[in-house]
C-alpha positions as CSV (number, residue, x, y, z in Angstrom):
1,X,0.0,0.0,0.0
2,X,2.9,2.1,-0.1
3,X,3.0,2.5,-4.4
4,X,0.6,4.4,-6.5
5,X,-2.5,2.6,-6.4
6,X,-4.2,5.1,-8.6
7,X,-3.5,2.6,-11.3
8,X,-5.1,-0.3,-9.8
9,X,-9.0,-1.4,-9.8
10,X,-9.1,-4.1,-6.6
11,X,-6.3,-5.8,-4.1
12,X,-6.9,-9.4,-4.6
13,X,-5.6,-10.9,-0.8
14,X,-4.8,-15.0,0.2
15,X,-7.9,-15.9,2.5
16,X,-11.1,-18.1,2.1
17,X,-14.8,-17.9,3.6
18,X,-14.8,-18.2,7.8
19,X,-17.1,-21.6,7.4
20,X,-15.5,-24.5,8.1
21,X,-17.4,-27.9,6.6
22,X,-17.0,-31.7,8.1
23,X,-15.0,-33.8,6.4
24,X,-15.4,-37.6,5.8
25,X,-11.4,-38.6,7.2
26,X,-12.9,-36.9,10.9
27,X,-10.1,-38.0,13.1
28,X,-7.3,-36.6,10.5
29,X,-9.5,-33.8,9.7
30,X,-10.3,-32.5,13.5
31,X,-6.9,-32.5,14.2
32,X,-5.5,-30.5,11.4
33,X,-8.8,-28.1,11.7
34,X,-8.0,-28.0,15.7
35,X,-3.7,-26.8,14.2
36,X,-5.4,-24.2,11.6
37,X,-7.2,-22.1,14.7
38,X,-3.9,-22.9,16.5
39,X,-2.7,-20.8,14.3
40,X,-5.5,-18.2,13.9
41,X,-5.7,-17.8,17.6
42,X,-1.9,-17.2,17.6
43,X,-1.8,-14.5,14.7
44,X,-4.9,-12.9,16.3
45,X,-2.5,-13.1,19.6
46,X,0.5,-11.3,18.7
47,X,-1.7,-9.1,16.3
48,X,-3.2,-8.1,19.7
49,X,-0.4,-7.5,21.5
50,X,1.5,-5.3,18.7
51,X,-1.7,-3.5,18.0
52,X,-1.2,-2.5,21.6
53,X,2.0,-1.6,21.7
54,X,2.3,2.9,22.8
55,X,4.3,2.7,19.9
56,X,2.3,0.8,17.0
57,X,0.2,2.2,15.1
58,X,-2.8,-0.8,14.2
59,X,-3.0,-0.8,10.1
60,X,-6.3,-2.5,8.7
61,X,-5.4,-4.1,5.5
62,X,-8.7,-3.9,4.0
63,X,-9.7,-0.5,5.5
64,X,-6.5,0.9,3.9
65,X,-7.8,-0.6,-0.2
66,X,-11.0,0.6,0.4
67,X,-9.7,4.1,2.0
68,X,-7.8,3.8,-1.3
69,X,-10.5,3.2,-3.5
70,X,-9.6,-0.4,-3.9
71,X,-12.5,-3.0,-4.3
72,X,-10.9,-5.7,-1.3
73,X,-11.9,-9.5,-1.7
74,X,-9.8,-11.7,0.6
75,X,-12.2,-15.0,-0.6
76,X,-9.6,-16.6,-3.4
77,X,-8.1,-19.6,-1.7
78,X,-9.7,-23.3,-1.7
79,X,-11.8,-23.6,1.6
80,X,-10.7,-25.5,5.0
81,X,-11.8,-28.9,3.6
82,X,-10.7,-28.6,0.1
83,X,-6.9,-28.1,1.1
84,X,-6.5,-31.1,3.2
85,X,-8.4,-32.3,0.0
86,X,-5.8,-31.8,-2.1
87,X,-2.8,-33.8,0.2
88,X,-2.2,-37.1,-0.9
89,X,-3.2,-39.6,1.9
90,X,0.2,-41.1,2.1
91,X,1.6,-37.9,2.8
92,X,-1.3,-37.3,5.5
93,X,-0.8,-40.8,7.1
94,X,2.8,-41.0,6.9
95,X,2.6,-37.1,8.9
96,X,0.5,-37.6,11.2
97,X,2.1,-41.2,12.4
98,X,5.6,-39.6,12.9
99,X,4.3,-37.2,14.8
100,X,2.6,-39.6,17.0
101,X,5.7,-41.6,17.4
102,X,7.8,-38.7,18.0
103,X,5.1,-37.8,21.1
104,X,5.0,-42.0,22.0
105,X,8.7,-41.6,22.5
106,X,9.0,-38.7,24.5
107,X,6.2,-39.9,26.4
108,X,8.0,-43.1,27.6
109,X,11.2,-41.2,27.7
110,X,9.5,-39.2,30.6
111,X,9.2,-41.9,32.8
112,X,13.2,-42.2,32.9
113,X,14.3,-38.7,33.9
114,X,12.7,-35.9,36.2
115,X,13.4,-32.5,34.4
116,X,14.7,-31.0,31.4
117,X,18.2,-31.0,30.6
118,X,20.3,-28.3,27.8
119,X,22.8,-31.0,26.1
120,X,26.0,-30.1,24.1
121,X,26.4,-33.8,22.9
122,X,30.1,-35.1,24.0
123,X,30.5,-31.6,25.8
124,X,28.6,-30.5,28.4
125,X,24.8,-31.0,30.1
126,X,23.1,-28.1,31.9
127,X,20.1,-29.3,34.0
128,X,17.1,-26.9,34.6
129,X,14.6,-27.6,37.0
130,X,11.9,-27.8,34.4
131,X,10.2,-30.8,34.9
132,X,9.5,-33.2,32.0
133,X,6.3,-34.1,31.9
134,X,6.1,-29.9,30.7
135,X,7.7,-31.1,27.6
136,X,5.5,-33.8,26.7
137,X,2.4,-31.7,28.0
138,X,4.2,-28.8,25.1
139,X,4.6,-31.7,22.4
140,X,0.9,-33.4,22.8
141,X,-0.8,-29.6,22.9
142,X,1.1,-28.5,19.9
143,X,0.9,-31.6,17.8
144,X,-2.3,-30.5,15.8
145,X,-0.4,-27.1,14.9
146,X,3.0,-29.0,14.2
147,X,0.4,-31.8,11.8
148,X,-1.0,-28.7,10.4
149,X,2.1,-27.0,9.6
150,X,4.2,-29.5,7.9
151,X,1.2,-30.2,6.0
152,X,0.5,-26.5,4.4
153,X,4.3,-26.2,4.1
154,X,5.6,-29.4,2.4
155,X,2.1,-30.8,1.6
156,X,1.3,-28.7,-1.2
157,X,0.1,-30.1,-4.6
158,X,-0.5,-26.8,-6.4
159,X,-4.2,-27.1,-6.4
160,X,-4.1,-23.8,-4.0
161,X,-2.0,-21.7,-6.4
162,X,-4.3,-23.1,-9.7
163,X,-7.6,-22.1,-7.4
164,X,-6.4,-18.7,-6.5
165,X,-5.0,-18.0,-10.2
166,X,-8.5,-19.0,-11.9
167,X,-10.3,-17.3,-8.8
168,X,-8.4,-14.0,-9.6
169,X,-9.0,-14.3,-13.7
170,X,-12.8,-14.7,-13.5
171,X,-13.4,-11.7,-10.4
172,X,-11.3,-9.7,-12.9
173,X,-13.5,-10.9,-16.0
174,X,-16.8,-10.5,-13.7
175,X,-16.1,-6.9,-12.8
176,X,-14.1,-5.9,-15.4
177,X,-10.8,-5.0,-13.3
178,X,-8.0,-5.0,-15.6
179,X,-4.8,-3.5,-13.2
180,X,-4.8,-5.0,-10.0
181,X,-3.1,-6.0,-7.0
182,X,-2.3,-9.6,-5.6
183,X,-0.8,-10.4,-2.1
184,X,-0.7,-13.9,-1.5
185,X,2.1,-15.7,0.6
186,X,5.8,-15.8,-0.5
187,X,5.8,-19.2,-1.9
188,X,2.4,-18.6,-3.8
189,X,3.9,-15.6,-5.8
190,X,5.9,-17.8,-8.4
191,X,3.5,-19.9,-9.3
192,X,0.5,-17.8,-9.4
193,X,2.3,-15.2,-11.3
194,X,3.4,-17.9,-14.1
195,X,-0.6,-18.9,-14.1
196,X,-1.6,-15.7,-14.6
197,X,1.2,-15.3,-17.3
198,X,-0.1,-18.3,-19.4
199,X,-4.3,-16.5,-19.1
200,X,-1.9,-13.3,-21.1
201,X,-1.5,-11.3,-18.0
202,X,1.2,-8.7,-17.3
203,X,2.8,-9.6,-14.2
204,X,5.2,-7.8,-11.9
205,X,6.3,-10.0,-8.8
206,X,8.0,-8.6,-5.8
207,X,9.0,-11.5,-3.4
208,X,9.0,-10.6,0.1
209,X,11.8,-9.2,1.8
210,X,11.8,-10.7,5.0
211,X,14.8,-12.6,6.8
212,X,13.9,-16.0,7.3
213,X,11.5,-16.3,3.8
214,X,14.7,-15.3,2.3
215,X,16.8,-18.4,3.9
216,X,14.5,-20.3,2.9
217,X,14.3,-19.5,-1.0
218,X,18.3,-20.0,-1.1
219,X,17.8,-23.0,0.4
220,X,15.8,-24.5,-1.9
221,X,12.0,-24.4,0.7
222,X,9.6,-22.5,-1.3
């Protein structure tokens, strides 16, 4: 929102409907619904916090395009359902029974020590006294978010990028935009733009700029 928007029509932003529909794998499904509002609750957490912050100033996305006189639709993603859809169920299976094993483990491994120890293999061991049953309490909470995050991260089939590209073509064809903006997460810009190439769209992507996305495209992650 910092660039002339006078040439653009409509800001196009990664996001789906709030509805959330049953799913016939339930078990699988629950638990990787339960990790996605892991997630929201945590983004609306810190978004919280840093909204309160003396110093912060809280920005509204959408308010801004409008305030802008940019038509906002955040509703071009696949829905809940239809990304854990678009997994293969190996991959699904195969996640979700590490993880279970990786919890099974520490688990049992409980039962043989009393707290949490800092390890330096072959060099040094700092004990705290954290006990460890506060591990395995951290690993079986968090083990819908960790199912749900490997999942959107090394899950994806492409469907999402295909569905937000197509999404974007026909709002544009409905309402006639013809110069617009897109943002969609940092690993979605490539392939969307290349879509949107191939429908004879002009396209300009800017990757983002942050730290860790950028260790992450040198090595080799999105």
């Amino acid at each position: 929102m910092n660039r002339d928007t006078d040439q653009y029509e409509a800001l196009y932003c990664e996001g789906r409907s709030d509805t959330i529909s049953p799913h016939h794998h339930r078990n699988r499904y629950n638990l990787y619904v339960i990790g996605a509002l892991t997630l929201y609750l945590l983004y609306g957490m810190f978004s919280y916090v840093y909204s309160s912050l003396p110093f912060i100033q809280a920005y509204d996305l959408e308010a801004q395009a409008k305030q802008e006189g940019l038509v906002f639709d955040d509703n071009i993603d696949l829905e809940i359902h239809e990304i854990f859809d678009s997994y293969n169920i190996q991959t699904v299976n195969f996640t979700l029974i590490s993880l279970i094993v990786i919890f099974a483990l520490e688990f049992l491994y409980s039962f043989q020590v009393d707290s949490i120890s800092i390890a330096i293999p072959g060099l040094i061991t700092i004990p705290t006294p954290v006990p460890i049953w506060v591990l395995t309490l951290l690993i079986g909470m968090l083990l819908p978010f960790m199912y749900f995050s490997l999942l959107v991260s090394y899950g994806n089939t492409g469907d999402r990028d295909e569905k937000m590209a197509r999404t974007i073509v026909q709002k544009c064809d409905k309402r006639e935009h013809e110069s617009v903006l897109i943002l969609v997460g940092d690993k979605h810009v490539e392939p969307i733009g290349e879509k949107l190439d191939e429908e004879g769209w002009e396209v300009e992507k800017e990757r983002t700029n942050n730290t860790i996305a950028r260790i992450k495209r040198r090595l080799g992650f999105s």
